[in-house]
C-alpha positions in Angstrom: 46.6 0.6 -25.1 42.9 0.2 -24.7 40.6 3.6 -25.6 40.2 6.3 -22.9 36.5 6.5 -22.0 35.0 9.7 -21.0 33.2 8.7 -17.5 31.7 12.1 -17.3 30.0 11.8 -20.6 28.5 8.6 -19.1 27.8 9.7 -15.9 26.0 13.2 -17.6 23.7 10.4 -19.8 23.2 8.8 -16.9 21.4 11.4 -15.1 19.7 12.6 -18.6 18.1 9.5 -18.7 17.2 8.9 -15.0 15.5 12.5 -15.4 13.6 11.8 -18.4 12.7 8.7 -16.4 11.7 9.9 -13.8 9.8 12.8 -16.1 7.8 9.6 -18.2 6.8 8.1 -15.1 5.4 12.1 -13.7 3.4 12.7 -16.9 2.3 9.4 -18.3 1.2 7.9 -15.1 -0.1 11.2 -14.1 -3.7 9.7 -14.1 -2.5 6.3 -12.3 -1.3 8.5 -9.5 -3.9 10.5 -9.0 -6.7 7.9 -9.1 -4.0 5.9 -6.2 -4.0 9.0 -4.5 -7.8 9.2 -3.9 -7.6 5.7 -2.6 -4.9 6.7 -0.1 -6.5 9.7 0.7 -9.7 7.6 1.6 -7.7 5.2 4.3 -5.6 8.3 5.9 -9.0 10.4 6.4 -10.9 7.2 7.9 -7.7 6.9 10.2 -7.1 3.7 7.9 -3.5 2.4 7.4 -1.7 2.5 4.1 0.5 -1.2 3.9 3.5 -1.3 1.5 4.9 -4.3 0.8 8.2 -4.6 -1.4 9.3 -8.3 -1.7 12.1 -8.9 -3.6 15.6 -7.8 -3.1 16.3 -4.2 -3.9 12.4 -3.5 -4.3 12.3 -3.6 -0.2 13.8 -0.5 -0.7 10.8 1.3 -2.3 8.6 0.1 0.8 11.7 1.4 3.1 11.4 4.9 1.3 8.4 6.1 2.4 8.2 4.0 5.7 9.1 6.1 9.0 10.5 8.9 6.6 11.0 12.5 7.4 7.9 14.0 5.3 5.8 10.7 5.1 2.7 10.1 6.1 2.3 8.0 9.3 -0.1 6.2 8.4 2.5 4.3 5.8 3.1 0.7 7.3 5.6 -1.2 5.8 5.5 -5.1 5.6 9.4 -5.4 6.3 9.3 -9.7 6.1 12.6 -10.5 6.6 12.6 -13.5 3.9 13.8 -11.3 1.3 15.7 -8.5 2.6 19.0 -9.2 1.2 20.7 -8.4 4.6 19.8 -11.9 5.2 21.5 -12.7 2.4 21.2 -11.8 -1.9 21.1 -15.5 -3.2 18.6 -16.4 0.0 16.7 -13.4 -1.0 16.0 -14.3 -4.6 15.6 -17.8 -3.8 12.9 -17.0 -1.7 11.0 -14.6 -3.9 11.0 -16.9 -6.6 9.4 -19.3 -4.0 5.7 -19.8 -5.1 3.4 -19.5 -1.6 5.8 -17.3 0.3 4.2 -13.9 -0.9 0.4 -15.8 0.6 2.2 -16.6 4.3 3.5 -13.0 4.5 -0.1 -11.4 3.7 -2.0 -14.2 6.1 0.5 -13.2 8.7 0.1 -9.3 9.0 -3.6 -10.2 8.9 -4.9 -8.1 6.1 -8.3 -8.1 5.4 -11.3 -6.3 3.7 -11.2 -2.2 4.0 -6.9 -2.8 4.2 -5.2 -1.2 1.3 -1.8 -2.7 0.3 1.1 -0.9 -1.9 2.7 -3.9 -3.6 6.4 -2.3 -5.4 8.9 -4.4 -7.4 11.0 -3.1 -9.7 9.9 -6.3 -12.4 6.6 -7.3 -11.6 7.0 -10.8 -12.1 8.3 -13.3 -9.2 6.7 -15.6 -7.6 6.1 -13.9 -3.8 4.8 -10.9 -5.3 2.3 -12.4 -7.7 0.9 -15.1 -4.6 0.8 -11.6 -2.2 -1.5 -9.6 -4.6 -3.2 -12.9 -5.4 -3.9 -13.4 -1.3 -4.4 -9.7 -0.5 -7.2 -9.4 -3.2 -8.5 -13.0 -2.3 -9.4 -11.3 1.4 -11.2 -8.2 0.4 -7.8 -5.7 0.1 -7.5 -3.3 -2.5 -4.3 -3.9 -4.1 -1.9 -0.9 -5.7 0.8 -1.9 -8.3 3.8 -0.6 -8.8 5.8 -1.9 -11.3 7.5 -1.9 -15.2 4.8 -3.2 -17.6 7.4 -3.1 -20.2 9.8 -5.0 -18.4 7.2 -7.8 -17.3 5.9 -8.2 -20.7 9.3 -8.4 -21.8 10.8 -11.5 -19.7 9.7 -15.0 -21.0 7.1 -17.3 -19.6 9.2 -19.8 -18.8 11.7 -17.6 -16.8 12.5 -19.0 -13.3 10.9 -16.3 -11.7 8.1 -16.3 -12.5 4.6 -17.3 -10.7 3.4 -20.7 -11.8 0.5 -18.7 -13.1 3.1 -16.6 -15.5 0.8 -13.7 -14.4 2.5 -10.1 -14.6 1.8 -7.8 -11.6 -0.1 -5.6 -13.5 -2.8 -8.1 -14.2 -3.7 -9.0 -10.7 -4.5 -5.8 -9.3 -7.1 -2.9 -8.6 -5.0 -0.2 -9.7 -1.3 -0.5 -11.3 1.5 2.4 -12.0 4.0 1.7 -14.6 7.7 2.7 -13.4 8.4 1.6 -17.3 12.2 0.0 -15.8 13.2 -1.4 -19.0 14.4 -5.2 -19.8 17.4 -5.8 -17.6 17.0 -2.7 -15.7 20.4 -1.2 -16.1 21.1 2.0 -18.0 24.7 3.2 -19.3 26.4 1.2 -22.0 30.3 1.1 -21.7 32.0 1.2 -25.1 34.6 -2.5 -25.5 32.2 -3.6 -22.6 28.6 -6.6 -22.9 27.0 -5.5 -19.9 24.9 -2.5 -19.3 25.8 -0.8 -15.9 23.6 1.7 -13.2 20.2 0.8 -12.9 17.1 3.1 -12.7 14.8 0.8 -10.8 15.3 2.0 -7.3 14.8 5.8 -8.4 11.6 5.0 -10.4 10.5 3.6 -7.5 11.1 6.1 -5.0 10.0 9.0 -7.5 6.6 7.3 -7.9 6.4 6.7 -4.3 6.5 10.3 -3.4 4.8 11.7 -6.2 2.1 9.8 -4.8 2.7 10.7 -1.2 2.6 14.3 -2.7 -1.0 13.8 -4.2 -2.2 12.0 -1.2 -1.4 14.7 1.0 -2.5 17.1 -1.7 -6.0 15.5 -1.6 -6.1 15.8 2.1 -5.6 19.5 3.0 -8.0 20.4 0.1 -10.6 18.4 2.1 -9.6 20.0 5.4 -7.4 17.3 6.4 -4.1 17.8 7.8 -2.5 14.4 7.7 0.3 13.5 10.9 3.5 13.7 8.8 7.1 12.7 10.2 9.7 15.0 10.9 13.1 14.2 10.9 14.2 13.4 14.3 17.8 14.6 13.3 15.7 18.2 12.5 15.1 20.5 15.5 12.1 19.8 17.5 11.9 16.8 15.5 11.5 14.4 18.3 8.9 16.4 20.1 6.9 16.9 16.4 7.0 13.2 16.4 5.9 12.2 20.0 2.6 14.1 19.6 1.5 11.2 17.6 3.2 8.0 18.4 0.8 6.6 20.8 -2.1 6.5 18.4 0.1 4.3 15.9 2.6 2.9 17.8 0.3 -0.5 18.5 -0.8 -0.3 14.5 2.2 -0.3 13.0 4.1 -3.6 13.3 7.5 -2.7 12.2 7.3 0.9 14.3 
């Protein structure tokens, strides 16, 4: 008979260590965030737009997380290209993120330019879409934002398959990155008899970064007098009526409203 394993030992590490995660990413990028927040802060007080773009499979999600969400700013536009959104399909979608000049096409066609400033999130900061989109946004005058694991960039080969043909890390071609410090393989809890880690931290180190900076954005804001338009849930009461006060001034902005 094969060994009992205790699943809520596993699943109790497992939220340890997405906490002290979560609690790396709060106090060692504390000075990342903050200087992202300042830039943020500039756009939403000039009535500027905040783009967030998350190609690659699961890293759509981080752009999802604060786009159109109860509590986010709505001035947050998210660049929802459906080339690699794996409800299109999971093979299609990594296939076309490790497509070098995809990431350049998406940027061209949601026209930004200089004065834009574009939130670029992937959980590994390496494929090829990702690197051409900070590569193309820069190229036109955008300030680019990072976020991504340096440690698990730096720690996947040159020669992996996707990777830009430059073999650039996202952290590299930026303004401004934040380290969501993923590690290699992303993954988490180690099952005893079993190879392969399970339960990854990626998506939570994205989300938490995400709104620790939508925190210090809005932070930023209100100390300068500025009391940003923030969604309510439309599920909340009064939600819907909170809401319609501002959708015709960004209804025509945002593409994917």
């Amino acid at each position: 008979m094969p060994e009992a394993i205790d699943a809520d030992a596993l699943t109790t590490r497992y939220f340890d260590d997405v906490t002290a995660h979560m609690r790396r990413i709060l106090v060692e990028e504390k000075a990342s965030l903050d200087a992202a927040a300042t830039r943020l802060a500039e756009q939403v007080a000039a009535d500027r737009l905040v783009h967030v773009y998350g190609p690659g499979g699961h890293s759509n999600l981080a752009a999802q997380e604060i786009f159109f969400r109860a509590g986010g700013l709505m001035h947050v536009s998210a660049i929802l290209d459906e080339g690699t959104l794996l409800s299109n399909g999971a093979l299609r979608s990594m296939a076309i993120e490790r497509t070098p000049g995809y990431g350049k096409v998406v940027i061209a066609d949601n026209r930004l330019g200089a004065g834009d400033l574009l939130l670029l999130t992937n959980a590994y900061g390496i494929n090829a879409a990702l690197i051409d989109a900070a590569l193309e946004a820069r190229s036109r005058g955008v300030f680019v934002i990072g976020v991504s694991s340096r440690a698990h960039a730096e720690s996947t080969r040159a020669e992996h398959p996707a990777r830009h043909p430059t073999r650039k890390n996202l952290h590299d071609v930026v303004d401004l990155a934040i380290d969501t410090k993923v590690p290699i393989g992303d993954a988490l809890v180690e099952i005893p008899g079993m190879g392969e880690r399970i339960a990854a931290v990626s998506t939570f180190a994205n989300a938490f970064a995400l709104n620790c900076l939508v925190i210090r954005t809005v932070a930023k804001l209100v100390e300068r007098g500025v009391e940003p338009p923030v969604w309510r849930s439309g599920n909340a009461p009064g939600g819907d009526e909170a809401n319609a006060r501002f959708l015709a001034r960004f209804r025509d902005r945002v593409r994917w409203l």
